[in-house]
PDBQT receptor file of N, H, CA, C and O in Angstrom, charges set to zero:
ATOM      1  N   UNK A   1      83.146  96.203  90.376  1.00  0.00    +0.000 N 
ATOM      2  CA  UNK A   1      83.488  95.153  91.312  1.00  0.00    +0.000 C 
ATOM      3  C   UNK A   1      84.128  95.736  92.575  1.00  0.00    +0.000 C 
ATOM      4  O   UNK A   1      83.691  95.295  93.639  1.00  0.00    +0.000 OA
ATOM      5  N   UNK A   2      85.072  96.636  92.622  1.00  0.00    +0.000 N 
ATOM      6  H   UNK A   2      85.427  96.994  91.758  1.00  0.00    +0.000 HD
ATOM      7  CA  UNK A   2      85.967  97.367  93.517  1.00  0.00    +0.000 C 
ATOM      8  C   UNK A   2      84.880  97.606  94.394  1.00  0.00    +0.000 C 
ATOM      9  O   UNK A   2      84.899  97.140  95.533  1.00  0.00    +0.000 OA
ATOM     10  N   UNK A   3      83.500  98.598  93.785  1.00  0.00    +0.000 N 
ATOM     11  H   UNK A   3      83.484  98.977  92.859  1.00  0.00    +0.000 HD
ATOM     12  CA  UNK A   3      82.423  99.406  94.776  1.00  0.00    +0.000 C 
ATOM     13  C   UNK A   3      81.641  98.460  95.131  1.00  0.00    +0.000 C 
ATOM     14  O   UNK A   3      80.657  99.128  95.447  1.00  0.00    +0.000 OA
ATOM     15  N   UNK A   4      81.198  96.808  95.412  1.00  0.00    +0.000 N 
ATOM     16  H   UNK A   4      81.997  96.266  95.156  1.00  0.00    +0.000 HD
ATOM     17  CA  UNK A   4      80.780  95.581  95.626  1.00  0.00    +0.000 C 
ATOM     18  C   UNK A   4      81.761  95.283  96.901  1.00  0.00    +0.000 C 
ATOM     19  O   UNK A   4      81.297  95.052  98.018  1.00  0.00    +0.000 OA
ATOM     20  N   UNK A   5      82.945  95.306  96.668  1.00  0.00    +0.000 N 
ATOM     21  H   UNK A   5      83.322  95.494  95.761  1.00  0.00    +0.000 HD
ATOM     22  CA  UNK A   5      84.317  95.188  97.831  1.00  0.00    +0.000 C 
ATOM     23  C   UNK A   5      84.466  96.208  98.979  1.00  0.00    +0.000 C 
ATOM     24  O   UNK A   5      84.904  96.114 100.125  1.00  0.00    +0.000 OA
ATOM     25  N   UNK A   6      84.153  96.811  98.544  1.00  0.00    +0.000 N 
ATOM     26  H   UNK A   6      83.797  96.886  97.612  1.00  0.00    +0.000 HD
ATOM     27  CA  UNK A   6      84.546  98.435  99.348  1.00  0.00    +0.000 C 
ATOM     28  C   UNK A   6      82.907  98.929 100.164  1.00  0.00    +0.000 C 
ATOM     29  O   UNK A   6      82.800  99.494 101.253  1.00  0.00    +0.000 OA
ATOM     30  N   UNK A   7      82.085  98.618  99.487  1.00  0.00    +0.000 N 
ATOM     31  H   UNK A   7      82.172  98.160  98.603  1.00  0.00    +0.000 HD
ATOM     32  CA  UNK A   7      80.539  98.453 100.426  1.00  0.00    +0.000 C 
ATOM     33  C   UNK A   7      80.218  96.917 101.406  1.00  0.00    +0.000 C 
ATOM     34  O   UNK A   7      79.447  96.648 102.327  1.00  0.00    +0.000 OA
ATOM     35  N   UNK A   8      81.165  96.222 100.705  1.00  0.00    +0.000 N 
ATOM     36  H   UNK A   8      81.791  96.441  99.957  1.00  0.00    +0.000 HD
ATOM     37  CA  UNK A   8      80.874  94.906 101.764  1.00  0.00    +0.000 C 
ATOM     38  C   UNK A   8      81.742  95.080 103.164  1.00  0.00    +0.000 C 
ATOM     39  O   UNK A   8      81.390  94.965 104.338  1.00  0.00    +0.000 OA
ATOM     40  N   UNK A   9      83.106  95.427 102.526  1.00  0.00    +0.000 N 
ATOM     41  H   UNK A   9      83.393  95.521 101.573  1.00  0.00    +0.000 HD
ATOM     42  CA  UNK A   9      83.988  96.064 103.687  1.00  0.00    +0.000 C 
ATOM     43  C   UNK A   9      83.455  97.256 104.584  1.00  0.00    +0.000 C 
ATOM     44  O   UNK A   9      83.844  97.646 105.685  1.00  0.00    +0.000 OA
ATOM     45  N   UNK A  10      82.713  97.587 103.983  1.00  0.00    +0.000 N 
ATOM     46  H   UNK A  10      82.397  97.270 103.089  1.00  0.00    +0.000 HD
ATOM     47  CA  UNK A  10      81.826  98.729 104.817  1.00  0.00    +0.000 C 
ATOM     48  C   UNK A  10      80.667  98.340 105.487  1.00  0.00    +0.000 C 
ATOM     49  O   UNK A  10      80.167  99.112 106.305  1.00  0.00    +0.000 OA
ATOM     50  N   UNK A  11      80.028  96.942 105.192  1.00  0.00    +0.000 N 
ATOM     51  H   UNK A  11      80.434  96.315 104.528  1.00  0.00    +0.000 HD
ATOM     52  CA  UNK A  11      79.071  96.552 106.037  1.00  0.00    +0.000 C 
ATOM     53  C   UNK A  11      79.401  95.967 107.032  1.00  0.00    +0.000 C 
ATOM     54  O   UNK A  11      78.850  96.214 108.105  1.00  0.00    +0.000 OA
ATOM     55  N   UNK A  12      80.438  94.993 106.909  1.00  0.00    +0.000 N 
ATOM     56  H   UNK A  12      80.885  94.792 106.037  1.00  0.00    +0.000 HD
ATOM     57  CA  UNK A  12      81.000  94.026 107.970  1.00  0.00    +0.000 C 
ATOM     58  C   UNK A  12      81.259  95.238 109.184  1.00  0.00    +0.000 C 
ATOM     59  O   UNK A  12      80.820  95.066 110.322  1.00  0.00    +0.000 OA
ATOM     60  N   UNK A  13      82.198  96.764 108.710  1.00  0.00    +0.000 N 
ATOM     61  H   UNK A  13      82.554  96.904 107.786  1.00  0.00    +0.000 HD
ATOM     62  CA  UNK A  13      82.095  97.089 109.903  1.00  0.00    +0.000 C 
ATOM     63  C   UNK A  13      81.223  97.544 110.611  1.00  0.00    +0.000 C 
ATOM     64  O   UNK A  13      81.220  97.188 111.790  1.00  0.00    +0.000 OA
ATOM     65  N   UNK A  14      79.703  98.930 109.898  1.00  0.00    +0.000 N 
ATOM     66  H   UNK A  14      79.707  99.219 108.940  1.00  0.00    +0.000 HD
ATOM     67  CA  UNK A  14      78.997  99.015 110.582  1.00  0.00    +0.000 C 
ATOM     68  C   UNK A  14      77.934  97.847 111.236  1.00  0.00    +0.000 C 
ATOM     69  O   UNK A  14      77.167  98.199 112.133  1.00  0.00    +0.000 OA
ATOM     70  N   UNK A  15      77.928  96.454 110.744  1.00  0.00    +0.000 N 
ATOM     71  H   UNK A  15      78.551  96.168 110.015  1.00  0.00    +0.000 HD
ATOM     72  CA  UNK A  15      77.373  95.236 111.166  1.00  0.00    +0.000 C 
ATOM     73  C   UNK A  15      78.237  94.767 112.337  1.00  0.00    +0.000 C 
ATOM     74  O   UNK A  15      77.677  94.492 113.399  1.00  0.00    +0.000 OA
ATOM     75  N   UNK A  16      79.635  94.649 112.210  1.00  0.00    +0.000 N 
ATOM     76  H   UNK A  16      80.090  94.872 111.347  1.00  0.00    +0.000 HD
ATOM     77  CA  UNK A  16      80.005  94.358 113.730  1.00  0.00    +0.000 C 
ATOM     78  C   UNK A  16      79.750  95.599 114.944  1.00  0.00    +0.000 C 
ATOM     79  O   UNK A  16      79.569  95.455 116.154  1.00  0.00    +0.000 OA
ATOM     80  N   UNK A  17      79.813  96.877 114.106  1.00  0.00    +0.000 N 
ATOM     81  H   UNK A  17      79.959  96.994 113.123  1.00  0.00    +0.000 HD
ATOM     82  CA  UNK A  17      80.236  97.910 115.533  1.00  0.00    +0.000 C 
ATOM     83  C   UNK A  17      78.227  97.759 115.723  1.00  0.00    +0.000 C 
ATOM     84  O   UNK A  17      78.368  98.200 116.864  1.00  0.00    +0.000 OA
ATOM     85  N   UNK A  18      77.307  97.632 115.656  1.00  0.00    +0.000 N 
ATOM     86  H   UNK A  18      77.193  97.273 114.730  1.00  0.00    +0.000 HD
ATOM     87  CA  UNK A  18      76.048  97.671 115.788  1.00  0.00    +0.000 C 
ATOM     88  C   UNK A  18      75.697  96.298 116.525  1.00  0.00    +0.000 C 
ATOM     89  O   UNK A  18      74.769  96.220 117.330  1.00  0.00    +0.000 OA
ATOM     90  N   UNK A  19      76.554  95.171 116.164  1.00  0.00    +0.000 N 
ATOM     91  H   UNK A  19      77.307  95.235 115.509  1.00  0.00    +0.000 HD
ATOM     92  CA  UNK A  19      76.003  93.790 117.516  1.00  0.00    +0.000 C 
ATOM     93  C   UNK A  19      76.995  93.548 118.555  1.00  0.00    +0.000 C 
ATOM     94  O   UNK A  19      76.733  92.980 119.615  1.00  0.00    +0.000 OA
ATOM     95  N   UNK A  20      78.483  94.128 118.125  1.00  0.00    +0.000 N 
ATOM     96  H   UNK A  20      78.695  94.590 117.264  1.00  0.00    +0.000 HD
ATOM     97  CA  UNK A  20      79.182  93.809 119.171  1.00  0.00    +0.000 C 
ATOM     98  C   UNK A  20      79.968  95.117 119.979  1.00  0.00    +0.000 C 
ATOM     99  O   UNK A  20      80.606  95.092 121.032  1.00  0.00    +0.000 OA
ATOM    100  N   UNK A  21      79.730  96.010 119.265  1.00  0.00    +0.000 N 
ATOM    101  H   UNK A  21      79.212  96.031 118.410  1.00  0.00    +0.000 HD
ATOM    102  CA  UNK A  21      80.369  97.789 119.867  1.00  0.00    +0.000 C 
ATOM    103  C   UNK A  21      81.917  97.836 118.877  1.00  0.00    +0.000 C 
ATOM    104  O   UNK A  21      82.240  97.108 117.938  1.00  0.00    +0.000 OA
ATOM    105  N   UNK A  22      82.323  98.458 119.223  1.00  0.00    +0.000 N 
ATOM    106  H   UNK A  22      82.061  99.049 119.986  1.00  0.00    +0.000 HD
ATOM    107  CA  UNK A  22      83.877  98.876 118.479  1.00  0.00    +0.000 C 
ATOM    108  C   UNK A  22      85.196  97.763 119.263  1.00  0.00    +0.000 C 
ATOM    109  O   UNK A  22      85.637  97.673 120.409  1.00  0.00    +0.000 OA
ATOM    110  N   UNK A  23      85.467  97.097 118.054  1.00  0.00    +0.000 N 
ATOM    111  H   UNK A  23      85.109  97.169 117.123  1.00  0.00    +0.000 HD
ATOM    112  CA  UNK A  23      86.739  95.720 118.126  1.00  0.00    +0.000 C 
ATOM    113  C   UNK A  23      87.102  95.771 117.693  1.00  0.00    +0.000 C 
ATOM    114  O   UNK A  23      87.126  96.839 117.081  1.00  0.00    +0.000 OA
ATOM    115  N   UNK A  24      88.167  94.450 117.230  1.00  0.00    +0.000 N 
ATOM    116  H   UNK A  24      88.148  93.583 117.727  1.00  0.00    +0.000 HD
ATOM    117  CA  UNK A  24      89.027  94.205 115.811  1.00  0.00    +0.000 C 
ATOM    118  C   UNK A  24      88.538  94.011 114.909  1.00  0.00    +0.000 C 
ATOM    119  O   UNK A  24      89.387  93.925 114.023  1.00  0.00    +0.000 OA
ATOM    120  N   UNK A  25      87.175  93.816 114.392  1.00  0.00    +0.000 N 
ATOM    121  H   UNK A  25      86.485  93.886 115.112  1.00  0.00    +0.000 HD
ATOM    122  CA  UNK A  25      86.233  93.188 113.231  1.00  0.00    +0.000 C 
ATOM    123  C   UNK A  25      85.461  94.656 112.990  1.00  0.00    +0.000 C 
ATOM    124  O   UNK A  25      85.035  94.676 111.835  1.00  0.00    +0.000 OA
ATOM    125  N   UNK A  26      85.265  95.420 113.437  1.00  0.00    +0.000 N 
ATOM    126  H   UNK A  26      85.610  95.403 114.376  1.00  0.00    +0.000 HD
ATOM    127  CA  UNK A  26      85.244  97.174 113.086  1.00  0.00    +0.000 C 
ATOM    128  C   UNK A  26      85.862  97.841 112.441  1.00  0.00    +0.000 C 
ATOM    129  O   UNK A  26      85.481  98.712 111.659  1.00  0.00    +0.000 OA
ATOM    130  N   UNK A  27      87.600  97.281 112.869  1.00  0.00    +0.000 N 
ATOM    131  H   UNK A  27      87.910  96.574 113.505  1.00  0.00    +0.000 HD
ATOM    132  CA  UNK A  27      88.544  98.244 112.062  1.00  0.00    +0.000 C 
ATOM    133  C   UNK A  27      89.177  97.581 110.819  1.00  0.00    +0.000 C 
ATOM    134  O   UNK A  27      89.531  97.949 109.699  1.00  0.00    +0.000 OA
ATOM    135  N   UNK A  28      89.157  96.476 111.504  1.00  0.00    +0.000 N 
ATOM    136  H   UNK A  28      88.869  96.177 112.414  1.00  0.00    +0.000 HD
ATOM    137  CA  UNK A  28      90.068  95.400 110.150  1.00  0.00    +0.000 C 
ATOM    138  C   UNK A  28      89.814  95.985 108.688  1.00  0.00    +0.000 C 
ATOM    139  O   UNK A  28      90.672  96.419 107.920  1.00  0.00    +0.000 OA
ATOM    140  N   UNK A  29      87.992  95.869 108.411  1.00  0.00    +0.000 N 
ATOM    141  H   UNK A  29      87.295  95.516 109.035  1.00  0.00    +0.000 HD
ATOM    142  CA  UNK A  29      87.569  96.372 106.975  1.00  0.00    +0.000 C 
ATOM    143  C   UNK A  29      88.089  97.427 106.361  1.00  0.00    +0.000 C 
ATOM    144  O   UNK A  29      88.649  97.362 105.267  1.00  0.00    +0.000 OA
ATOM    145  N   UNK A  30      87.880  98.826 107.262  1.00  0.00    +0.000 N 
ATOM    146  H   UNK A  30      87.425  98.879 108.151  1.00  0.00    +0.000 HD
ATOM    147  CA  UNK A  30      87.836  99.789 107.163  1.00  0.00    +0.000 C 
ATOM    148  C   UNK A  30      89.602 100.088 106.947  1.00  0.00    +0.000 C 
ATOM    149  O   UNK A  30      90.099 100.976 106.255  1.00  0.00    +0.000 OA
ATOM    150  N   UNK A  31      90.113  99.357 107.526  1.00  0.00    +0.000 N 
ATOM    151  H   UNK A  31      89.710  98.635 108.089  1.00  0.00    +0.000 HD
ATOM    152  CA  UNK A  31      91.888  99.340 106.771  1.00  0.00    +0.000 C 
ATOM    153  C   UNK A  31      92.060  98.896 105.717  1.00  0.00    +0.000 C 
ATOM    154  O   UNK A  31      93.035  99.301 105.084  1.00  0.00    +0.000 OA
ATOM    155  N   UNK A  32      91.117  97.828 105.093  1.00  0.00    +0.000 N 
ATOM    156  H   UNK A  32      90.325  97.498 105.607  1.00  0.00    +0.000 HD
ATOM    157  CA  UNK A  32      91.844  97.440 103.759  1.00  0.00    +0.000 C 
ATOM    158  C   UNK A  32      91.240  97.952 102.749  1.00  0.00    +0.000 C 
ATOM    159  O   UNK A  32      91.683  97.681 101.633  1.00  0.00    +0.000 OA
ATOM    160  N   UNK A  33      89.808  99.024 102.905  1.00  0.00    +0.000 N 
ATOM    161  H   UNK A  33      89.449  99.244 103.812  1.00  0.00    +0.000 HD
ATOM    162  CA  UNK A  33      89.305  99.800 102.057  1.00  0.00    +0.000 C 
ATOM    163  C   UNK A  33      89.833 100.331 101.396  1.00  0.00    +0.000 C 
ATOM    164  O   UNK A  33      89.633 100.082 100.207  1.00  0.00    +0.000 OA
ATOM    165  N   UNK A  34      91.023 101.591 101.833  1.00  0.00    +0.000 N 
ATOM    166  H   UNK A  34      91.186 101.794 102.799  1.00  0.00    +0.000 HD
ATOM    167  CA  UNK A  34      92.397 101.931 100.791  1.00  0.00    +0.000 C 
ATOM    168  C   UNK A  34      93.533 101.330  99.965  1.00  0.00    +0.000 C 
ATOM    169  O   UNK A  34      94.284 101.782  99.101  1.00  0.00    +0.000 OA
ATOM    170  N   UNK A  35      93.361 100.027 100.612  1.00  0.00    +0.000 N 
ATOM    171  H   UNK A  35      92.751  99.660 101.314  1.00  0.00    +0.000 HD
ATOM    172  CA  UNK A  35      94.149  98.950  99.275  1.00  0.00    +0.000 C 
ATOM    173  C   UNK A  35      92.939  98.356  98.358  1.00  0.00    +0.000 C 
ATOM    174  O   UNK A  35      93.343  98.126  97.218  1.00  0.00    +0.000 OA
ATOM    175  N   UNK A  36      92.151  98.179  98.469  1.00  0.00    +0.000 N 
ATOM    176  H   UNK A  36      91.823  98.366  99.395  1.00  0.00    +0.000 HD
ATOM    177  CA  UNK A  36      91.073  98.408  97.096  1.00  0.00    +0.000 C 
ATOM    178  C   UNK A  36      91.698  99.088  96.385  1.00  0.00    +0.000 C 
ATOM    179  O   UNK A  36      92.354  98.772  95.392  1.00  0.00    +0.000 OA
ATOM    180  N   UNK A  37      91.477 100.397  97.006  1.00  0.00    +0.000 N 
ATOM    181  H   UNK A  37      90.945 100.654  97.813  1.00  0.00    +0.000 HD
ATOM    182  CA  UNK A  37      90.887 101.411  96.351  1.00  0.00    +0.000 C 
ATOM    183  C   UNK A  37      92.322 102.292  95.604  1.00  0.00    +0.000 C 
ATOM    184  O   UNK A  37      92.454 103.146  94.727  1.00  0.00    +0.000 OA
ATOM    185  N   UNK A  38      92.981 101.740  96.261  1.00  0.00    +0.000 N 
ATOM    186  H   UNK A  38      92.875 101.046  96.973  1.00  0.00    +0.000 HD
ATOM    187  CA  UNK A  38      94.599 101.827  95.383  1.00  0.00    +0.000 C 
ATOM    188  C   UNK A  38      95.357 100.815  94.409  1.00  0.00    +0.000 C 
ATOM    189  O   UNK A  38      96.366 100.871  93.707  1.00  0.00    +0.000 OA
ATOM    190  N   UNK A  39      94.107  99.593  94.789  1.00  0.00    +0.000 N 
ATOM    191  H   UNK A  39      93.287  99.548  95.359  1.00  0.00    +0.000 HD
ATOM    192  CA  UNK A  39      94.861  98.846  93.420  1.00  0.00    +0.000 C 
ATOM    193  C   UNK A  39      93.877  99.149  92.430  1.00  0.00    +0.000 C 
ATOM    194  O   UNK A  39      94.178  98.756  91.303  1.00  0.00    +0.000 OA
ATOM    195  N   UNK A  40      93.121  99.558  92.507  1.00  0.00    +0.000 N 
ATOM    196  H   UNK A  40      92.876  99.877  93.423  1.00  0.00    +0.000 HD
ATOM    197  CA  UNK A  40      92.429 100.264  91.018  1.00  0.00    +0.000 C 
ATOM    198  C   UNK A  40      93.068 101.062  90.336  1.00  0.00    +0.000 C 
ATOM    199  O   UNK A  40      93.129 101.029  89.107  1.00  0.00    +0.000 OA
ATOM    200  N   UNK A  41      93.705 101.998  91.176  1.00  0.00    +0.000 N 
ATOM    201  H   UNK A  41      93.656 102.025  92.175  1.00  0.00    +0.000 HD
ATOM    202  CA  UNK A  41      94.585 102.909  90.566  1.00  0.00    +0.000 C 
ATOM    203  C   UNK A  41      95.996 102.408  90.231  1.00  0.00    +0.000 C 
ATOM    204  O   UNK A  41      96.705 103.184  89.591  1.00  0.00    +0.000 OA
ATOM    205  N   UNK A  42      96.405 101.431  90.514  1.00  0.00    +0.000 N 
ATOM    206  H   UNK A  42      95.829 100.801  91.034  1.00  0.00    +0.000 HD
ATOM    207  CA  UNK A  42      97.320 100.814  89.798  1.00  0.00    +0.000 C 
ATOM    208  C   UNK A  42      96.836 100.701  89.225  1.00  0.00    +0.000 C 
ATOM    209  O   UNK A  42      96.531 101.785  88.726  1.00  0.00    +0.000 OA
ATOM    210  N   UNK A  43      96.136  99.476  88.524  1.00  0.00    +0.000 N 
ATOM    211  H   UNK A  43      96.384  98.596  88.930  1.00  0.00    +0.000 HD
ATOM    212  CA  UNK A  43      95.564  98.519  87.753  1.00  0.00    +0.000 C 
ATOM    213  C   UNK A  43      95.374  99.634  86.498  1.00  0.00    +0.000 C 
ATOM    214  O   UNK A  43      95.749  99.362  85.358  1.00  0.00    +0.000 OA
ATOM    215  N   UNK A  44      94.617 101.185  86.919  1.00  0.00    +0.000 N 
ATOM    216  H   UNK A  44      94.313 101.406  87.845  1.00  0.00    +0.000 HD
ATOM    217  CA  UNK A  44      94.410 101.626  85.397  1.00  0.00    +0.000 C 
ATOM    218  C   UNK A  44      95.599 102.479  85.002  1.00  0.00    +0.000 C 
ATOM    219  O   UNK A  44      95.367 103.103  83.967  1.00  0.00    +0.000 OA
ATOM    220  N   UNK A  45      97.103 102.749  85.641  1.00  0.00    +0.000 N 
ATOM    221  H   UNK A  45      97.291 102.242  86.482  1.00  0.00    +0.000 HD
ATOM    222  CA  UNK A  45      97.917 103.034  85.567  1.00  0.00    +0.000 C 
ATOM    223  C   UNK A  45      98.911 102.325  84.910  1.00  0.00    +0.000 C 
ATOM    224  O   UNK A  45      99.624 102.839  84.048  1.00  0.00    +0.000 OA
ATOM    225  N   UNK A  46      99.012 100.956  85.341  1.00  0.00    +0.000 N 
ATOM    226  H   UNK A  46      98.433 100.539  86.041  1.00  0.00    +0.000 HD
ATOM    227  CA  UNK A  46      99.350  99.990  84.559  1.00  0.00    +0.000 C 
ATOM    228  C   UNK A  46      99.373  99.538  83.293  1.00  0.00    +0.000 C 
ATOM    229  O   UNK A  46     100.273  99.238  82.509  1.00  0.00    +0.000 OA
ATOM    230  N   UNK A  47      97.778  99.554  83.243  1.00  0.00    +0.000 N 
ATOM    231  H   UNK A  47      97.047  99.797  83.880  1.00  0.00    +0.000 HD
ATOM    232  CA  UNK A  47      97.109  99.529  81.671  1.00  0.00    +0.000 C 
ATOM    233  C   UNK A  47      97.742 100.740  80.548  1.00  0.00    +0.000 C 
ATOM    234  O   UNK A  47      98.323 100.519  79.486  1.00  0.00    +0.000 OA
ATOM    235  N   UNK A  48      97.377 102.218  81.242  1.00  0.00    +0.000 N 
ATOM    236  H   UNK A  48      96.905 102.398  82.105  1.00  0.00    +0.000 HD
ATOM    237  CA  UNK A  48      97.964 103.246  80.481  1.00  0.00    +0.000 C 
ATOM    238  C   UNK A  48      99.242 103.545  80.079  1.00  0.00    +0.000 C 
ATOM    239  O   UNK A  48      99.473 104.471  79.302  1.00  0.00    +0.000 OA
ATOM    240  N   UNK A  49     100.534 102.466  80.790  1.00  0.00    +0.000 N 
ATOM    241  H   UNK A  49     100.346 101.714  81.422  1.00  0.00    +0.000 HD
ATOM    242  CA  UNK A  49     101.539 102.461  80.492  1.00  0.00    +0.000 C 
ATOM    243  C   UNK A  49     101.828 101.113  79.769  1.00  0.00    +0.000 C 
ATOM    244  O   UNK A  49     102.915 101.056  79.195  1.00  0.00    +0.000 OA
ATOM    245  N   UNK A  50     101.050 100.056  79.713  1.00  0.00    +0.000 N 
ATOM    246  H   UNK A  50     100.166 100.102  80.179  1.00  0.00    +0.000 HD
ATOM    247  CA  UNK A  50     101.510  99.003  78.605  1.00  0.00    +0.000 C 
ATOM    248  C   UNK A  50     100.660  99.616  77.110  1.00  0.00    +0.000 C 
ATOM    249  O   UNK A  50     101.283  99.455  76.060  1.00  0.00    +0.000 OA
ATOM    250  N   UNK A  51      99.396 100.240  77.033  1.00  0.00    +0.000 N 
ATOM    251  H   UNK A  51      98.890 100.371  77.885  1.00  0.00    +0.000 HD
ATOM    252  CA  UNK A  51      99.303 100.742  76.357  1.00  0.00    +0.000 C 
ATOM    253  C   UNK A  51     100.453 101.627  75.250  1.00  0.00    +0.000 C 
ATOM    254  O   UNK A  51     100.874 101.409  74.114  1.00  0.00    +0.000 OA
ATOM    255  N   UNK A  52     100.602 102.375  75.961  1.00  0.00    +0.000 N 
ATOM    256  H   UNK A  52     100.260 102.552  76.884  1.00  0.00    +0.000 HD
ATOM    257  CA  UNK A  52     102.128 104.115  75.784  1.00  0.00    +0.000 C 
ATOM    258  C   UNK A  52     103.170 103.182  75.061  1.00  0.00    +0.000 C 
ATOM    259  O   UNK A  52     103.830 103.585  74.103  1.00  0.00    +0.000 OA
ATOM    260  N   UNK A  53     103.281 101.907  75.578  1.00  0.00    +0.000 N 
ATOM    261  H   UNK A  53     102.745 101.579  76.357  1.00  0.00    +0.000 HD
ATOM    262  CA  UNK A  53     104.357 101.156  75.090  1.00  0.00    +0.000 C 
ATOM    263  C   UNK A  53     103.760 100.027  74.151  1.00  0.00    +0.000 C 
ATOM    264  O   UNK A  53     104.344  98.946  74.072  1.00  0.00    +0.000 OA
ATOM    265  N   UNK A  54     102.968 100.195  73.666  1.00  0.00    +0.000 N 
ATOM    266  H   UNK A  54     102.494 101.072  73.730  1.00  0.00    +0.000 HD
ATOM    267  CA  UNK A  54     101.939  99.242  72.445  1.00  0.00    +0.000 C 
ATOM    268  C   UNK A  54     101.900  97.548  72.600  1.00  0.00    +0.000 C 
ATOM    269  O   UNK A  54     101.795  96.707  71.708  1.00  0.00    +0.000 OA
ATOM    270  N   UNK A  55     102.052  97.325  74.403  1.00  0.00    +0.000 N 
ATOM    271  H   UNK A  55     102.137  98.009  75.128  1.00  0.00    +0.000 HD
ATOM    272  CA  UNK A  55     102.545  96.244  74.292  1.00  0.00    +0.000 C 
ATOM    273  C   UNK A  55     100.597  95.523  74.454  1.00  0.00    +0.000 C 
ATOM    274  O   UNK A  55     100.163  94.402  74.186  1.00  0.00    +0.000 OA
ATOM    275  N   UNK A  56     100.103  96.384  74.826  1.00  0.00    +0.000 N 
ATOM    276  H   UNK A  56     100.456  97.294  75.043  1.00  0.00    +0.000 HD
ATOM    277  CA  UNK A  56      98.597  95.297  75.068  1.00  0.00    +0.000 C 
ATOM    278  C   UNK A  56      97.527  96.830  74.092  1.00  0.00    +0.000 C 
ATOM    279  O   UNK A  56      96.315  96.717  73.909  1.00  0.00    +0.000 OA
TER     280      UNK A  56
């Protein structure tokens, strides 16, 4: 799901910088690509520590 998020965020920008040139709708995506891509790594960090603690 993350790589569905993180390629759509990646189309919106090369789709805006290709009809309208480089704006705010270029960069916006391309900033929140690393909070994806860091709450995954929570998310399985998380897991591995309620695990450690037998709670899930």
């Amino acid at each position: 799901m993350n790589a569905v998020i993180v390629g759509f965020m990646a189309g919106i920008s090369i789709y805006s910088t290709v009809k309208n040139g480089f704006g705010f709708f270029t960069f916006l995506p391309v900033v929140f690509i690393p909070f994806v891509i860091n709450s995954k790594k929570v998310d399985w960090e998380l897991q591995e520590e309620l695990k450690s603690r037998d709670l899930k």
